[in-house]
Backbone bond lengths (Angstrom), bond angles and torsions (degrees), N, CA, C in turn:
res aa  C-N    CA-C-N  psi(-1)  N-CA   C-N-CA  omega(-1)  CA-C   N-CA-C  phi
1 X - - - 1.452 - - 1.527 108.20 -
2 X 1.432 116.48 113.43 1.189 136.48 -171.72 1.671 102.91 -64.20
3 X 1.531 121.91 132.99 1.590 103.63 -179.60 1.795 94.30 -72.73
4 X 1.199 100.69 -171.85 1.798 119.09 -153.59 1.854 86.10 -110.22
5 X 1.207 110.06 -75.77 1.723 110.73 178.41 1.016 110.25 -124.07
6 X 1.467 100.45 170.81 1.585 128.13 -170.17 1.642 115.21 -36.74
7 X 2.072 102.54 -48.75 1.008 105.03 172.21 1.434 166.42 -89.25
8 X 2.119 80.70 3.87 1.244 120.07 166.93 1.910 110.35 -76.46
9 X 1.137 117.25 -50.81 1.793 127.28 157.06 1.297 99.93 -43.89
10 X 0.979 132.09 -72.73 1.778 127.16 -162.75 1.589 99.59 -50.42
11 X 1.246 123.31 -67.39 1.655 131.51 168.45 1.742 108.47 -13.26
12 X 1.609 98.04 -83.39 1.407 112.43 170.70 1.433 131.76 -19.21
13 X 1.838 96.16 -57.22 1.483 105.95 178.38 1.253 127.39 -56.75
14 X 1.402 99.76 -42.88 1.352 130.45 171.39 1.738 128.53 -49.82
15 X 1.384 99.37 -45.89 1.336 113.75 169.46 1.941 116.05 -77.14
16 X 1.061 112.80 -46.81 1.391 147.09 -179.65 1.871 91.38 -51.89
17 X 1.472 122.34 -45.60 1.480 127.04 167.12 1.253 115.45 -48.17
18 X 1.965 99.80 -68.61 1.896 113.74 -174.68 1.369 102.76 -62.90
19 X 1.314 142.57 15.60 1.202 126.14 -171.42 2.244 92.62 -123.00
20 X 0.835 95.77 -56.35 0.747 103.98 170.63 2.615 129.20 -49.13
21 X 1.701 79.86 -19.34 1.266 105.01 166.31 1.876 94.11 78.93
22 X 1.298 125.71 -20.04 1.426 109.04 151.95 1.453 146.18 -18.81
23 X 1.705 107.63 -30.66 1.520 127.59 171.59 1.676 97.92 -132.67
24 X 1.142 111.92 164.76 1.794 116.42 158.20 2.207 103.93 -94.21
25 X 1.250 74.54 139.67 1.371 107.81 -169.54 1.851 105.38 -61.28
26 X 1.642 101.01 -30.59 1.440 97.73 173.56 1.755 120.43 -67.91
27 X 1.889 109.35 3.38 1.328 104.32 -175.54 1.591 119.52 -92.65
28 X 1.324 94.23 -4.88 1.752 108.07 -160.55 2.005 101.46 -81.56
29 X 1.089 110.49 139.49 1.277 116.24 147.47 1.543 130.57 -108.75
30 X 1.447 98.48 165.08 1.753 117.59 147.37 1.690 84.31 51.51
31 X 1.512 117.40 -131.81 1.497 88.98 -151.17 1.399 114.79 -107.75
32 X 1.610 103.12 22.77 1.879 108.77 147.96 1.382 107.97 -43.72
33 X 1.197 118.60 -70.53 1.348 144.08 -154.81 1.728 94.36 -55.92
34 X 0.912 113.62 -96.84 1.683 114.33 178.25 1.745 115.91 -33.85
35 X 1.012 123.54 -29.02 1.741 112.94 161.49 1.554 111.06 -86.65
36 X 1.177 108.98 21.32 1.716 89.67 173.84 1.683 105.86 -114.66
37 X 1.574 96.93 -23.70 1.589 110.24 151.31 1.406 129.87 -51.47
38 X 1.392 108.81 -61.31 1.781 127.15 175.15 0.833 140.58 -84.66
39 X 2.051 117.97 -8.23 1.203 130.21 -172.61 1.908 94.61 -103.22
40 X 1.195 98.82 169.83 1.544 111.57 139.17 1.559 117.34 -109.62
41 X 1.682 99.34 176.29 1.650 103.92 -177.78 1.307 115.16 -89.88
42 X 1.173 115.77 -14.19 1.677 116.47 147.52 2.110 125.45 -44.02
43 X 1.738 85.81 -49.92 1.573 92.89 -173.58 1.585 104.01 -77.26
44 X 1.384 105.50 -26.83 1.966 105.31 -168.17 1.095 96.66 -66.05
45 X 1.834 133.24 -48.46 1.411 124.35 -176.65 1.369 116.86 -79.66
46 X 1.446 127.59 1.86 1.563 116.26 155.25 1.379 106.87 -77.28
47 X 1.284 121.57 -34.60 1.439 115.70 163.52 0.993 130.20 -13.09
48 X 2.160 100.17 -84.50 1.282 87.19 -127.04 1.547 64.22 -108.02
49 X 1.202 139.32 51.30 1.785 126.71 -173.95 1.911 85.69 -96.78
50 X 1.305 95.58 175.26 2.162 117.72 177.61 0.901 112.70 53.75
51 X 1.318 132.92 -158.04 1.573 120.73 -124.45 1.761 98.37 -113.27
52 X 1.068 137.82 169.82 1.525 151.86 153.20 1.356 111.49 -89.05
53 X 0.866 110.63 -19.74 1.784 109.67 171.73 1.799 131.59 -78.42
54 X 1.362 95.34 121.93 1.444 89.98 -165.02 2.058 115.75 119.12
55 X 1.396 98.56 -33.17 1.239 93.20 -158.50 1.834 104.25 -115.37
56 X 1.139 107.11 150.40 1.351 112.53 -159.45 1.879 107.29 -72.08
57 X 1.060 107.53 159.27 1.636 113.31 -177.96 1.403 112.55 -58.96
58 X 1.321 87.33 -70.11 1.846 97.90 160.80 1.364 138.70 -118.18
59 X 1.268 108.26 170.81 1.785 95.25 -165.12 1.723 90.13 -121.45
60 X 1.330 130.43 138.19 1.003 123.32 -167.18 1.364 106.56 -101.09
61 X 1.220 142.08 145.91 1.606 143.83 -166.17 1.738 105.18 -64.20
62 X 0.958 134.74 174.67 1.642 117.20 179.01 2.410 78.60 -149.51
C-alpha cells in the first residue's frame, strides 16, 4: 500500500527508523508515534518506500 502524500511517507519513514531503533522512539510525533505502535516493519517500508515527487503534501479527508 502505496502512502497517499508526501506527509503520510515522511511519517512512515520516520516511524520505520524508531522501530527499527535507528532513532529513540521518544522523538517521534503526532502520527509517527501511533504507527510504530500499529504498524509492522513490513507495512512502514511499503509506506514510506518510492518517490515524493508528484504527490501532494496532504491528502484532505473527503
Amino acid at each position: 500500500m502505496p502512502a497517499k502524500s508526501a506527509a503520510q511517507q515522511k511519517a512512515a519513514g520516520a516511524a520505520l527508523s524508531a522501530k527499527r531503533g535507528e532513532t529513540p522512539k521518544s522523538s517521534l510525533k503526532g502520527a509517527s508515534r501511533s504507527m510504530v505502535k500499529s504498524m509492522t516493519e513490513k507495512e512502514l517500508e511499503e509506506l514510506a518506500r518510492g518517490k515524493r515527487e508528484g504527490k501532494p503534501e496532504h491528502v484532505t479527508k473527503h
